[in-house]
C-alpha positions as CSV (number, residue, x, y, z in Angstrom):
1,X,69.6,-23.6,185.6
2,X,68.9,-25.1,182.2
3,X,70.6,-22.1,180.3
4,X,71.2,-24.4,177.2
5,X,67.5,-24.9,176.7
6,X,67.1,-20.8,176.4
7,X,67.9,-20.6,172.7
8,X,65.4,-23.2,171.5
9,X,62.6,-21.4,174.1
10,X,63.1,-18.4,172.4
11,X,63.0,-19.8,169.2
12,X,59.8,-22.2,169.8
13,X,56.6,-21.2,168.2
14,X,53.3,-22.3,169.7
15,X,50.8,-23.0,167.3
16,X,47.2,-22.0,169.5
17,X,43.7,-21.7,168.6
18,X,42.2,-18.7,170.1
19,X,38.3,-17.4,170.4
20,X,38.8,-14.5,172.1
21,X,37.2,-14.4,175.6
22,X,38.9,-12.9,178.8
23,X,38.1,-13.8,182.3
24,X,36.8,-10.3,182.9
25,X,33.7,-11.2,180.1
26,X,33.4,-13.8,182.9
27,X,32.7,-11.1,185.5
28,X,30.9,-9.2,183.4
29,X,28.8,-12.6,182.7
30,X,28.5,-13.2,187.1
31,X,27.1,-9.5,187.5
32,X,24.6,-9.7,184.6
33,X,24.0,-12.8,182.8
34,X,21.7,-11.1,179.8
35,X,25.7,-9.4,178.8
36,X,27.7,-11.6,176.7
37,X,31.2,-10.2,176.7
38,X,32.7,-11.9,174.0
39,X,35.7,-10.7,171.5
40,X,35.1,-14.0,168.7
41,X,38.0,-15.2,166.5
42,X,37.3,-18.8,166.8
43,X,39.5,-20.8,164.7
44,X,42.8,-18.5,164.9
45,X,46.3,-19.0,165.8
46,X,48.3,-17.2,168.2
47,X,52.4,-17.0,168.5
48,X,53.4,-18.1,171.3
49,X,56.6,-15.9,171.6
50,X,54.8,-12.4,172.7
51,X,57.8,-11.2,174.8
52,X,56.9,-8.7,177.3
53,X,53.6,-6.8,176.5
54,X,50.6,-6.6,178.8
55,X,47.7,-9.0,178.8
56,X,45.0,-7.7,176.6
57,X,41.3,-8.0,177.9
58,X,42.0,-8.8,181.6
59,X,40.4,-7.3,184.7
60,X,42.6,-4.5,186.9
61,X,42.2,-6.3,190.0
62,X,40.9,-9.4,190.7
63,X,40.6,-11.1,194.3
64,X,44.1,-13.0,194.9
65,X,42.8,-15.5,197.8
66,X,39.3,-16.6,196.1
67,X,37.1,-15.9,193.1
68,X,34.3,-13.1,193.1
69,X,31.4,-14.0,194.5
70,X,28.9,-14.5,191.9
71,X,25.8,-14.3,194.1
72,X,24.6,-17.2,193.8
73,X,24.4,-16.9,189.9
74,X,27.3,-19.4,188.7
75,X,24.9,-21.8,186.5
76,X,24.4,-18.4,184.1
77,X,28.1,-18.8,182.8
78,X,28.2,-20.4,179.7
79,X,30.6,-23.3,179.7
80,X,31.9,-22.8,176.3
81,X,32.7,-19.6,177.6
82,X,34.3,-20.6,180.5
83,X,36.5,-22.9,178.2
84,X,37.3,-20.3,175.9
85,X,38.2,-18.0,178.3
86,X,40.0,-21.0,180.2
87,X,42.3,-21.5,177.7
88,X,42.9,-18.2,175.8
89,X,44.4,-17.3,179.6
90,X,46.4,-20.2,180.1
91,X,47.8,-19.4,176.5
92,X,49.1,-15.7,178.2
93,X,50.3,-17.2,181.1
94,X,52.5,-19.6,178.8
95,X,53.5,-17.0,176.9
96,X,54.5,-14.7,179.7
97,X,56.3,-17.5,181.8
98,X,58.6,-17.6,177.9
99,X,59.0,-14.2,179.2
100,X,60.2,-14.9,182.8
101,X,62.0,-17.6,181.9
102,X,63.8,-15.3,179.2
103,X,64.4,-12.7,181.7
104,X,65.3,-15.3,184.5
105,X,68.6,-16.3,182.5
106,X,69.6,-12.8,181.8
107,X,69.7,-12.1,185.1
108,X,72.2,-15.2,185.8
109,X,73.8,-13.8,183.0
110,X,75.1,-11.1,185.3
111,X,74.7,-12.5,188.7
112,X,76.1,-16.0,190.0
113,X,73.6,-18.6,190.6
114,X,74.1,-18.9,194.6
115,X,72.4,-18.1,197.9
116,X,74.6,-15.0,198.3
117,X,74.1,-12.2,196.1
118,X,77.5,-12.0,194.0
119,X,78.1,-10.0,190.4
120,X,79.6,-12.6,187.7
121,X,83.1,-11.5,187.4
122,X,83.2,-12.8,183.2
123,X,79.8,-11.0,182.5
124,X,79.7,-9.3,179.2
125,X,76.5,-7.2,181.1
126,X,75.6,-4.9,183.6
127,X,73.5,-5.5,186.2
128,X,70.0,-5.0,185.0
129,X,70.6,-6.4,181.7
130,X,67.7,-7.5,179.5
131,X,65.2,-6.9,183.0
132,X,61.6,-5.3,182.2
133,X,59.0,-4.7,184.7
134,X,55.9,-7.0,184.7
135,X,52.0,-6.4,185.4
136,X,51.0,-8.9,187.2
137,X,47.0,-8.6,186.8
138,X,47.4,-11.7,184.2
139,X,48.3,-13.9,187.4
140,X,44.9,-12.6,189.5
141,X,43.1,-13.6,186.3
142,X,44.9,-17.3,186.1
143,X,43.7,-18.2,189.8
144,X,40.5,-17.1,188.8
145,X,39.8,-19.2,186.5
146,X,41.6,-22.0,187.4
147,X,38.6,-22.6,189.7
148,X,35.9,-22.8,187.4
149,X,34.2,-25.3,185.6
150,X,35.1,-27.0,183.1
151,X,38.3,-28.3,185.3
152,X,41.9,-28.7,182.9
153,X,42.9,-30.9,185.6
154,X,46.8,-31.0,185.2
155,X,46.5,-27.0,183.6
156,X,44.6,-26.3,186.6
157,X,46.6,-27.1,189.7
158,X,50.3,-26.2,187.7
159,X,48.1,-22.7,187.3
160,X,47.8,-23.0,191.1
161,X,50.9,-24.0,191.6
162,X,53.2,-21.5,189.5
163,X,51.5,-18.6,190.6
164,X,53.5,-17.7,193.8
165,X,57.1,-18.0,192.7
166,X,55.5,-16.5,189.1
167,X,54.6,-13.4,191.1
168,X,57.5,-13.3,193.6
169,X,60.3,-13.3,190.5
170,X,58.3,-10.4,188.6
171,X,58.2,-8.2,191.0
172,X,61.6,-8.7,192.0
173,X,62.1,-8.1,188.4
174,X,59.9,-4.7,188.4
175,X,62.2,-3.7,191.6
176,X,65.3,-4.0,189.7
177,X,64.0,-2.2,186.5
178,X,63.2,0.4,189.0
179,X,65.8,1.0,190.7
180,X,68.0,3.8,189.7
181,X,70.7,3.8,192.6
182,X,70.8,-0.2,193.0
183,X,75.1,0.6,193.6
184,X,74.5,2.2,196.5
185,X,75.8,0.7,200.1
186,X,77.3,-1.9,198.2
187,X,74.4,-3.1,196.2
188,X,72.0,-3.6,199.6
189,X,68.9,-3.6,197.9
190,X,70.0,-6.2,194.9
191,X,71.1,-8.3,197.7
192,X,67.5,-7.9,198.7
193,X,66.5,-8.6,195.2
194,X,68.6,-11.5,195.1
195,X,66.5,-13.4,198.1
196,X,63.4,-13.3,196.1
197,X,64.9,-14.4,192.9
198,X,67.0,-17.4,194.1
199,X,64.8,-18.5,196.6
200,X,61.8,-18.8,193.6
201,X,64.0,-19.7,190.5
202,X,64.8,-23.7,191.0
203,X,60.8,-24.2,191.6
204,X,59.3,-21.6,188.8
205,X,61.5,-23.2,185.8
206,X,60.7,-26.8,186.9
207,X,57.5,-26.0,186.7
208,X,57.7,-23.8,183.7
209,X,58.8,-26.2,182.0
210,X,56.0,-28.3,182.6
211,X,53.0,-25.9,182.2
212,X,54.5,-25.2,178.6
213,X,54.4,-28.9,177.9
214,X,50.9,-28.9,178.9
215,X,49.5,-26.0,177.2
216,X,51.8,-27.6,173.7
217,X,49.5,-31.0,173.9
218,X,46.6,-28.9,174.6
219,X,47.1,-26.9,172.3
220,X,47.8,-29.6,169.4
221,X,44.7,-31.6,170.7
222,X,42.4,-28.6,169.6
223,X,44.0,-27.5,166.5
224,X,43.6,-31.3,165.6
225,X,39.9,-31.3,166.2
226,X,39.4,-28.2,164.3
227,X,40.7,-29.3,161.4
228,X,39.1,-32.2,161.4
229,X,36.1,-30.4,161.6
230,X,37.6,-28.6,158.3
231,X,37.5,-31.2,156.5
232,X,34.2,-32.9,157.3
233,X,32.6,-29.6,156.3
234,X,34.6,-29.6,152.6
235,X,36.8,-27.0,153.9
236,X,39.6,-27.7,151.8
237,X,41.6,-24.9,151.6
238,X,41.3,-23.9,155.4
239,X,42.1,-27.0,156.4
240,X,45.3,-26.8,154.1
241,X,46.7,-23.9,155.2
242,X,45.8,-24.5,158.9
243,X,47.6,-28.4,158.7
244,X,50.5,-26.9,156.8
245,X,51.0,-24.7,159.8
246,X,50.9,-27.7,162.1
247,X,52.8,-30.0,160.5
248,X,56.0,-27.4,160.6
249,X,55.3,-26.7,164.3
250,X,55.6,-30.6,164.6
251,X,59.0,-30.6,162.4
252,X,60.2,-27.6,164.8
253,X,59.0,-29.6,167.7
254,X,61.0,-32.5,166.7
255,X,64.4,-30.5,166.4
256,X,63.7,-28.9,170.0
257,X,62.7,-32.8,171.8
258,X,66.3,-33.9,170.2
259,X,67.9,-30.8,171.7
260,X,68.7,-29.1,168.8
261,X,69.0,-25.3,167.7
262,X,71.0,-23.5,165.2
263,X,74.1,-24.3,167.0
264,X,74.4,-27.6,167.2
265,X,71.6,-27.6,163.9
266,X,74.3,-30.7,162.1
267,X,73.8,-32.8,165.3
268,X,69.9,-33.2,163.8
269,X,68.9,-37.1,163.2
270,X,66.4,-36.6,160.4
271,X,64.5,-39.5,160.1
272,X,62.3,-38.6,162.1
273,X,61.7,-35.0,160.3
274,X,62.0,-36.6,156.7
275,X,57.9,-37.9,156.5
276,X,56.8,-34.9,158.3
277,X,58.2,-33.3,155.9
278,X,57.0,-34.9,152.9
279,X,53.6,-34.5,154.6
280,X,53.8,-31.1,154.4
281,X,54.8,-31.4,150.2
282,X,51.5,-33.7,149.9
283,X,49.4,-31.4,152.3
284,X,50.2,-28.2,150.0
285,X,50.1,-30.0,147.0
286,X,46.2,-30.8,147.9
287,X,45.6,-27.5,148.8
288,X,46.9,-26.6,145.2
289,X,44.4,-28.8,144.1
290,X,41.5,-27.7,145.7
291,X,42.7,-23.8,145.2
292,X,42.3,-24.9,141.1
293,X,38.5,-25.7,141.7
294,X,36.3,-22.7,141.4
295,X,33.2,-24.7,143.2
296,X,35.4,-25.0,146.0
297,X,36.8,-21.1,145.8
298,X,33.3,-20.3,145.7
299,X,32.8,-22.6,148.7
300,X,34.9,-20.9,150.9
301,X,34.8,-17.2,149.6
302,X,37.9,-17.3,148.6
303,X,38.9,-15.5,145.0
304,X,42.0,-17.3,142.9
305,X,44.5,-14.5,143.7
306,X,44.0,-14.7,147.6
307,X,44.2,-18.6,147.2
308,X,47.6,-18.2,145.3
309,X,48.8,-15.7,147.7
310,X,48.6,-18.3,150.6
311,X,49.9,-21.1,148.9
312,X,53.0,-19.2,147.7
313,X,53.3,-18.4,152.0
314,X,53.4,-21.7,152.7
315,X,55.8,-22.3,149.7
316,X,58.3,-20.4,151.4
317,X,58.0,-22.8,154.6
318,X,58.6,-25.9,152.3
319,X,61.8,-23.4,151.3
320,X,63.3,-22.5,154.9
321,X,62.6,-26.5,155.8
322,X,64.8,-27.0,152.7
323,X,67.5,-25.0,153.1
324,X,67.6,-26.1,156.8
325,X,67.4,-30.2,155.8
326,X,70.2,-29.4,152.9
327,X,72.5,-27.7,155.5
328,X,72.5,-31.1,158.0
329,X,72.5,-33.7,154.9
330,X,75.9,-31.6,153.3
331,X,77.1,-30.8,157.1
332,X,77.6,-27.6,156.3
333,X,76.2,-24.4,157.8
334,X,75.8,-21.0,156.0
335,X,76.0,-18.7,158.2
336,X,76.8,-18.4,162.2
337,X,74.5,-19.8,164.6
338,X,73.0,-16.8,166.3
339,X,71.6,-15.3,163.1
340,X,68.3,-15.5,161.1
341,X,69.3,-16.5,157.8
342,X,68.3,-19.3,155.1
343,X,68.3,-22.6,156.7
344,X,68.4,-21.4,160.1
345,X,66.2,-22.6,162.8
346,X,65.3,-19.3,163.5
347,X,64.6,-18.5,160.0
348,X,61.7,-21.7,159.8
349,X,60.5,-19.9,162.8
350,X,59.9,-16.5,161.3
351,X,58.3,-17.8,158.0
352,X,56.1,-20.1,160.5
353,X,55.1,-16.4,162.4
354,X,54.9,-14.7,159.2
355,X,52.3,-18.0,158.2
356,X,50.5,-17.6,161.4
357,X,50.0,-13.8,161.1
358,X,48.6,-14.5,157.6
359,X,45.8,-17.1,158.8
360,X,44.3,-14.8,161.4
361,X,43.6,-12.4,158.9
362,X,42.8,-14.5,156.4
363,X,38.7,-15.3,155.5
364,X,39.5,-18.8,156.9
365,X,39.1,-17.7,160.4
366,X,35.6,-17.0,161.2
């Protein structure tokens, strides 16, 4: 179990564009092709740390062995809406397996990691710590899609793939949250429990592991190509705010592919962070620049106040990067690791979040 990785999973922020479309618009689209179920936000960014709430948008029940039948209709689903809804799933499904994965390692926080079923005899916990129960409609959704065109290839058969040992582990999981007498005959049914959850937990992290990588370079590919598109349509200040975001994800990503989190934060080689972070001083700078312009407020509906008010949010992620670079040049850290202060990694993080939040419901996002 790679238990050392947890903190820096936790911590990780995925930087996502989302438009909004759920496989049940899909459906909707099969039974009657004149509907367009369709929830736009084209162009925004989603968090990629939503612990533990429901899928929004998703179908009750969907068919766990094939896809609906569509009557003979399929050519009436609209690609782009296929893609959209493609990806805004596989997005949940990342974010959810965080979520397993998180609640994975609390359970081996309690309970040794071997065939038998055994209580840790160290363990700070009690058994059930940190377990929730899961809906598992978002996994009937995932193999629904994964068979439609257009194909995501490597996205599509890890979808495939994951799903069973995905599935086992949370209902083992919603067992466990469930069960109010789990001391009884000398913990028989955990021991049941336990089957399920070591017999799936090897194969669901390895592949975790990779369907998060996957969904991170698919993710950076489209956020890429939108703001290209920014800034081939003079969108100056969209595409500011938008690459500032980016370039910090890339930073954090950096500090997480060197194996680094807020406790071993002095260990961080930053040559490589050093002209990503000077990027992200010339990118705000420009958008400064542009924000002065009233032509180019005009051009984007944006009024000189709301234009401040986002640069001075992406001010305070040049601060948190600061503060964090300042503590690994001095070797020096201000607080305990463990706590979201000034120059934390889990202080960029939140400020990141905070950014995120603030370009959804900002006019950039169409």
């Amino acid at each position: 179990m790679r238990r050392e990785k947890l903190t820096a999973l936790l911590m990780a922020v995925l930087l996502l564009v989302s438009a909004g479309c759920s496989s049940s618009g899909l459906k909707d689209r099969e039974t009657d092709k004149d509907s367009q179920t369709t929830d736009d936000g084209a162009g925004k960014r989603e968090d990629g740390d939503s612990f533990g709430g429901d899928s929004a948008g998703v179908p009750a029940e969907a068919d766990q062995d094939q896809p609906p039948e569509t009557g003979g209709d399929e050519e009436a689903l609209d690609p782009e809406m296929v893609d959209r809804a493609k990806y805004n799933i596989y997005v949940e499904m990342n974010n959810k397996i965080v979520d397993v994965l998180d609640t994975l390692y609390s359970y081996y926080e309690v309970v040794e990691y071997a065939e038998e079923f055994a209580l840790l005899p160290d363990s700070q916990y009690t058994y059930k710590y940190n377990i929730s129960p899961y809906n598992t409609d978002l996994l009937d959704d995932a193999q629904y899609v994964a068979s439609l065109e257009p194909a995501y290839e490597t996205l599509d058969e890890l979808t495939l793939q994951i799903l069973l040992p995905m599935r086992s582990l949370m209902d083992a999981f919603s067992d466990i949250y469930h069960d109010y007498d789990y001391a009884a005959d000398q913990y028989a049914k955990p021991k049941e429990y336990h089957k399920a959850i070591q017999g799936n937990a090897a194969v669901f992290e390895e592949l975790a592991y990779q369907y998060m990588d996957a969904v991170e370079a698919l993710s950076m590919e489209r956020v890429e190509a939108d703001e290209q598109q920014m800034r081939d349509d003079g969108r100056l200040l969209a595409y500011g705010f938008s690459h500032s975001i980016t370039v910090v994800k890339k930073i954090l990503n950096e500090c997480y592919s060197q194996e680094v989190d807020d406790y071993n934060l002095l260990e961080l080689d930053l040559e490589p962070i050093r002209p990503l972070y000077q990027e992200l001083l010339d990118t705000i700078a420009a958008y400064k620049t542009a924000a002065e312009d009233s032509n180019q407020l005009m051009a984007e509906s944006m009024t000189a106040d709301g234009a401040y008010h986002y640069g001075t949010q992406m001010d305070r992620m040049v601060q948190a990067l600061e503060y964090m670079i300042n503590q690994v040049e001095d070797q020096y850290l201000a607080s305990e690791p463990g706590h979201t202060y000034l120059g934390s990694l889990l202080f960029v993080n939140e400020v990141l979040s905070d950014c995120i939040d603030q370009y959804n419901s900002s006019s950039f996002v169409s």
